[in-house]
Biotite code that builds the C-alpha atoms (Angstrom):
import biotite.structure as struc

atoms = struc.array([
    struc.Atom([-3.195, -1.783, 0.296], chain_id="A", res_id=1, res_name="UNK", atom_name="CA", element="C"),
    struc.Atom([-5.081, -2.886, 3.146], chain_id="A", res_id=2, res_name="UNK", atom_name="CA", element="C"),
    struc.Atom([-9.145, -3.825, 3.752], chain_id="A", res_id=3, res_name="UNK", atom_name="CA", element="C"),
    struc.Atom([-9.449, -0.508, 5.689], chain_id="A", res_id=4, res_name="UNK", atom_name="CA", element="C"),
    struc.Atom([-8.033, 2.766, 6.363], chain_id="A", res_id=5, res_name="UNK", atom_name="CA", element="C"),
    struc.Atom([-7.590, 1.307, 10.459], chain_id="A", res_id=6, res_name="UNK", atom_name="CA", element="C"),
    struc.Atom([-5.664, -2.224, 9.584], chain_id="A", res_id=7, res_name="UNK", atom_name="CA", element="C"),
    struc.Atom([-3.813, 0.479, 6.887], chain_id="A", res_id=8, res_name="UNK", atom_name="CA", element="C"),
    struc.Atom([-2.351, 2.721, 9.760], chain_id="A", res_id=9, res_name="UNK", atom_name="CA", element="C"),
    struc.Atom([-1.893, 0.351, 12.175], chain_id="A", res_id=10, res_name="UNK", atom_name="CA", element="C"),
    struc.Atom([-1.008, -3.241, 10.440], chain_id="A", res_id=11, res_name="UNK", atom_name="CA", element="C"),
    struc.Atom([1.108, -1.916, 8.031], chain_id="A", res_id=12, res_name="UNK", atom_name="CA", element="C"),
    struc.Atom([2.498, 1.702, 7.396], chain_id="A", res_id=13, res_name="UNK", atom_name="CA", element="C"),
    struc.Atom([3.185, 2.266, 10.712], chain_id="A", res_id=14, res_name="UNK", atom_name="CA", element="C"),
    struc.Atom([5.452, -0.305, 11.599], chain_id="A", res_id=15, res_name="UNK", atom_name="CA", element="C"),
    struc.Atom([7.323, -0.108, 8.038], chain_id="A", res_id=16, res_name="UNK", atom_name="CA", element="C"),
    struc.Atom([7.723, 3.500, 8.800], chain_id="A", res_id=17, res_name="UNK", atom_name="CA", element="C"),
    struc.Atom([9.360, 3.005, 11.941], chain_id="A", res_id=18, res_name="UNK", atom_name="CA", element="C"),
    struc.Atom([11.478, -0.023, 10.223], chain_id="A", res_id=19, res_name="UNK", atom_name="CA", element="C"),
    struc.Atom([12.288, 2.522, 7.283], chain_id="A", res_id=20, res_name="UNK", atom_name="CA", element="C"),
    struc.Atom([13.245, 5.531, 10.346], chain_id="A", res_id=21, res_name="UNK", atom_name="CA", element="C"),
    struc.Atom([15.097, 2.919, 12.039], chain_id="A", res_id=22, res_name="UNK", atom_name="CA", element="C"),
    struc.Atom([17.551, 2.112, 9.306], chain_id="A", res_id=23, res_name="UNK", atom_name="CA", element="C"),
    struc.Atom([17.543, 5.814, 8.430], chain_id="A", res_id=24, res_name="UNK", atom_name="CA", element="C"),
    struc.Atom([16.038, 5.643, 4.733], chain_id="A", res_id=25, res_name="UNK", atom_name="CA", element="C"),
    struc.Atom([13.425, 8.579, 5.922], chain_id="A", res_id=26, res_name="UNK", atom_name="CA", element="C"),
    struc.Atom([13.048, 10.887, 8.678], chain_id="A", res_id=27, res_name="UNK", atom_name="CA", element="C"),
    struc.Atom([9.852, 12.747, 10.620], chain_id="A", res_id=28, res_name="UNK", atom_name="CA", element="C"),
    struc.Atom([9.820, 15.293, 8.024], chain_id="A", res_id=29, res_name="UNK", atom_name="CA", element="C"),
    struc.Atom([9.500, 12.380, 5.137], chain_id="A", res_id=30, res_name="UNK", atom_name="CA", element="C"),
    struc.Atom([5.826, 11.038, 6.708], chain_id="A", res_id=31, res_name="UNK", atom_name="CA", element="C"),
    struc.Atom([2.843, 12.349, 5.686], chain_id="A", res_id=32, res_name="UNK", atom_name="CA", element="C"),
    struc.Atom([1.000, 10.716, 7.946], chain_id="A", res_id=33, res_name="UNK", atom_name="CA", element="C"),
    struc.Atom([-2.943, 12.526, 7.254], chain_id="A", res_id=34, res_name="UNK", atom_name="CA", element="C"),
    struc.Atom([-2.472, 10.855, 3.309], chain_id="A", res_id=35, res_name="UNK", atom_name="CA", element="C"),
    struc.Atom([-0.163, 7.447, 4.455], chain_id="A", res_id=36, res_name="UNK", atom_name="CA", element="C"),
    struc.Atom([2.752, 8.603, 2.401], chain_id="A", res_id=37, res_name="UNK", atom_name="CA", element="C"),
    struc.Atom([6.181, 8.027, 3.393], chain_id="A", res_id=38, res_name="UNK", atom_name="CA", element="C"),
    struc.Atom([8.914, 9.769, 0.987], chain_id="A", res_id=39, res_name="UNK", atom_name="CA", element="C"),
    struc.Atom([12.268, 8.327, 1.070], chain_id="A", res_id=40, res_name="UNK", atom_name="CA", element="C"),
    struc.Atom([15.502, 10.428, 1.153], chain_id="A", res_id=41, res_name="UNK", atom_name="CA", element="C"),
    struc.Atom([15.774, 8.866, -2.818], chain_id="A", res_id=42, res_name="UNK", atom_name="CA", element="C"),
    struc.Atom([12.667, 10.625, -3.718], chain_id="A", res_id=43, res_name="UNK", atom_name="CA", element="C"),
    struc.Atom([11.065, 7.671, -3.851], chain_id="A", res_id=44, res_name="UNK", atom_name="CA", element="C"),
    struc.Atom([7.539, 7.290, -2.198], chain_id="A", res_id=45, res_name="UNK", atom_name="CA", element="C"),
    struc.Atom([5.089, 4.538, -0.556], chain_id="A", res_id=46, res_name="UNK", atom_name="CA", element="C"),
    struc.Atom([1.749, 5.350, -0.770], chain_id="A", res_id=47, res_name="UNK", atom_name="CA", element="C"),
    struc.Atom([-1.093, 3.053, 1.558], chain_id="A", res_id=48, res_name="UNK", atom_name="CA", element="C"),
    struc.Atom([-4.176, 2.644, 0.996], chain_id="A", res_id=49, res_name="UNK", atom_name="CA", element="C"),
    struc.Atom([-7.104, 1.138, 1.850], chain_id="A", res_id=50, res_name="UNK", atom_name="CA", element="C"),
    struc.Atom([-9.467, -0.762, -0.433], chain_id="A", res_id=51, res_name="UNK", atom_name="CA", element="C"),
    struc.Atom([-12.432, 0.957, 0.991], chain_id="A", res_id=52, res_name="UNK", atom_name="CA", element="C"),
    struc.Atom([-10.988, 3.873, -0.821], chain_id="A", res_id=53, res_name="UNK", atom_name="CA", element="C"),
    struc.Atom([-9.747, 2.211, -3.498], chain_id="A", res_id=54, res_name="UNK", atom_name="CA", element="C"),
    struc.Atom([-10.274, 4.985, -6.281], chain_id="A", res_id=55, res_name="UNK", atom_name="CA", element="C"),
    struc.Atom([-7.273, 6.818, -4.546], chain_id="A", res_id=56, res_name="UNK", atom_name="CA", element="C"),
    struc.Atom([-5.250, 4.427, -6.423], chain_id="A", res_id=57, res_name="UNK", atom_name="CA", element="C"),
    struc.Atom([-5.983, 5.393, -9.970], chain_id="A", res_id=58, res_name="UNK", atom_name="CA", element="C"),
    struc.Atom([-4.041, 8.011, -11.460], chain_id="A", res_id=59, res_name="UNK", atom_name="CA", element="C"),
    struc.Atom([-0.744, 6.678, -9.813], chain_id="A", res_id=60, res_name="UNK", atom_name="CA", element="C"),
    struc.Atom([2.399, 5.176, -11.557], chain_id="A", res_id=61, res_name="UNK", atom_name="CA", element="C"),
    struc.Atom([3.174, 1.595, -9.419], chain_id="A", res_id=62, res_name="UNK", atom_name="CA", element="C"),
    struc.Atom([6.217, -0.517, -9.727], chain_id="A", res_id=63, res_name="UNK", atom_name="CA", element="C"),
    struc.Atom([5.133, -2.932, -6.940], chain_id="A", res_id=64, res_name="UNK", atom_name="CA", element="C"),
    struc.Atom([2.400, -3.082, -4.733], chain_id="A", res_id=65, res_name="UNK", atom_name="CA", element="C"),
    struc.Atom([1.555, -5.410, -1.688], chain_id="A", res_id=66, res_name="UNK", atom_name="CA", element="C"),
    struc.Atom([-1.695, -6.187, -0.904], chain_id="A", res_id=67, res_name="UNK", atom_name="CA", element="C"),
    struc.Atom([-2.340, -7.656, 2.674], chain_id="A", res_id=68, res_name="UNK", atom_name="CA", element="C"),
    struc.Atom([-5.137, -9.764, 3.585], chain_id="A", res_id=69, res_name="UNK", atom_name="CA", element="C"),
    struc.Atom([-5.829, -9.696, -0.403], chain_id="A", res_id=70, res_name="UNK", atom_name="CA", element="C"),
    struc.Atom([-9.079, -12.517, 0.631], chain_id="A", res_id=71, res_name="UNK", atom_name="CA", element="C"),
    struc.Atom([-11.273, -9.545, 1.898], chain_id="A", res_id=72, res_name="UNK", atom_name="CA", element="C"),
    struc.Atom([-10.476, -6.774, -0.654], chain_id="A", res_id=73, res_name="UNK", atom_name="CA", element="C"),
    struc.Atom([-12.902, -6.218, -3.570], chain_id="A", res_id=74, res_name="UNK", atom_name="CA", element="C"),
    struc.Atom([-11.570, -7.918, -7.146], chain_id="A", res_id=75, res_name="UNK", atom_name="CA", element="C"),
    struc.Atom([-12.565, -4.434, -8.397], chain_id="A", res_id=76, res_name="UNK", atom_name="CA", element="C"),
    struc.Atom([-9.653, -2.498, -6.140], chain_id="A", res_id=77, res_name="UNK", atom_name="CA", element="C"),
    struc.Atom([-7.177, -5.533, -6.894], chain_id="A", res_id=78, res_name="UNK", atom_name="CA", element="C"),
    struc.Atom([-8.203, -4.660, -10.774], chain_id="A", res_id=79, res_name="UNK", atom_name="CA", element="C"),
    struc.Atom([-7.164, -1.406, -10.110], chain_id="A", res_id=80, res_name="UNK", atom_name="CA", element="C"),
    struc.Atom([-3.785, -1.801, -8.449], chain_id="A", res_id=81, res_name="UNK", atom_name="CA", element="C"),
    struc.Atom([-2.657, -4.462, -11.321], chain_id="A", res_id=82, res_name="UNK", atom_name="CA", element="C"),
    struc.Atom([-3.943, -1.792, -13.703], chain_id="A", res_id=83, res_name="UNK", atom_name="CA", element="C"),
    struc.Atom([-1.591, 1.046, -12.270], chain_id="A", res_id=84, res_name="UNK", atom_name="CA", element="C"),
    struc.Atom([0.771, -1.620, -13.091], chain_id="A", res_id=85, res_name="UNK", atom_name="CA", element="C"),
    struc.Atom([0.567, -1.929, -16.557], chain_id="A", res_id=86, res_name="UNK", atom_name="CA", element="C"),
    struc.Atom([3.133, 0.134, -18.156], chain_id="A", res_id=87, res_name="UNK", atom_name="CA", element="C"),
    struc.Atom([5.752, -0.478, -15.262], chain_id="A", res_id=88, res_name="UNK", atom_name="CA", element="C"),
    struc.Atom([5.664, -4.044, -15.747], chain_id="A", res_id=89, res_name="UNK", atom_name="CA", element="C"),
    struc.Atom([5.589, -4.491, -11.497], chain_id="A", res_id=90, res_name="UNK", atom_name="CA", element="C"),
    struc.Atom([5.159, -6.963, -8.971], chain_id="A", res_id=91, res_name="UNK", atom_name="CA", element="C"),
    struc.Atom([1.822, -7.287, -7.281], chain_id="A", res_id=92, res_name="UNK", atom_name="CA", element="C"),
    struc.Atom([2.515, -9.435, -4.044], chain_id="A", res_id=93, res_name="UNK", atom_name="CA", element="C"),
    struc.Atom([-0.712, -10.846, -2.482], chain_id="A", res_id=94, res_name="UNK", atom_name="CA", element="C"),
    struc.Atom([-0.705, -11.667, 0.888], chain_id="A", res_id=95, res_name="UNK", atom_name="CA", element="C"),
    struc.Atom([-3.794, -13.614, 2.550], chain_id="A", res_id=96, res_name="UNK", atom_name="CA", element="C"),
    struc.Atom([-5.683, -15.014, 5.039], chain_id="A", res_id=97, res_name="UNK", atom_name="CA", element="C"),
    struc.Atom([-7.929, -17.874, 5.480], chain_id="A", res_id=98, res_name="UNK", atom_name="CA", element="C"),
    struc.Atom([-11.033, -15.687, 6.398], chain_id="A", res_id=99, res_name="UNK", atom_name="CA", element="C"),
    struc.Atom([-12.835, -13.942, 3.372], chain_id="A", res_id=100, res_name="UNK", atom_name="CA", element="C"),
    struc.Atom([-14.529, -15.672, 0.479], chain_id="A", res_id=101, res_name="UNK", atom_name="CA", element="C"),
    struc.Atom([-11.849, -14.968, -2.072], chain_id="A", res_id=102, res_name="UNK", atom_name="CA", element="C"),
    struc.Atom([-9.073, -17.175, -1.448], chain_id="A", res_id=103, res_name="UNK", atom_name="CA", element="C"),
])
């Protein structure tokens, strides 16, 4: 998860999808890039999102979730995400900044 859709796309599932093409874990066909959900030839999927959006999230089974620049996301869609985490028992990795009011 990201603040918004933009930083999403371009800060992080786009670079991790070429690092994930690059050592061959996924291919073109694997990338949906319209919902920001890259499959991996396991079956596996990583699913971005934005915490503008962050209702997206609910509904969804997560074993570990990164949230990046964690100080300007909502404590609501952080709520969420730990909540989706519940019955996995997973890792929620915050990642910050020093802008943003909840550090």
């Amino acid at each position: 998860m990201a603040p918004t859709n933009q930083q999403l796309r371009d800060i992080n599932i786009r670079p991790l999808y070429e690092l994930l093409l690059y050592y061959g874990v996924t291919n073109d066909k694997l990338y949906n890039k319209s919902e920001n959900i890259i499959t991996l030839k396991n079956g596996k999927r990583i699913y971005g999102r934005s915490a503008e959006s962050f209702e997206r999230i609910r509904g969804l089974t997560i074993y570990e979730s990164f949230i990046d620049e964690a100080a300007l996301c909502s404590k609501e869609a952080i709520d969420v995400v730990k909540g989706r985490m519940l019955t996995t028992k997973g890792r929620l990795n915050l990642i910050t900044t020093p802008k943003g009011k909840n550090n």
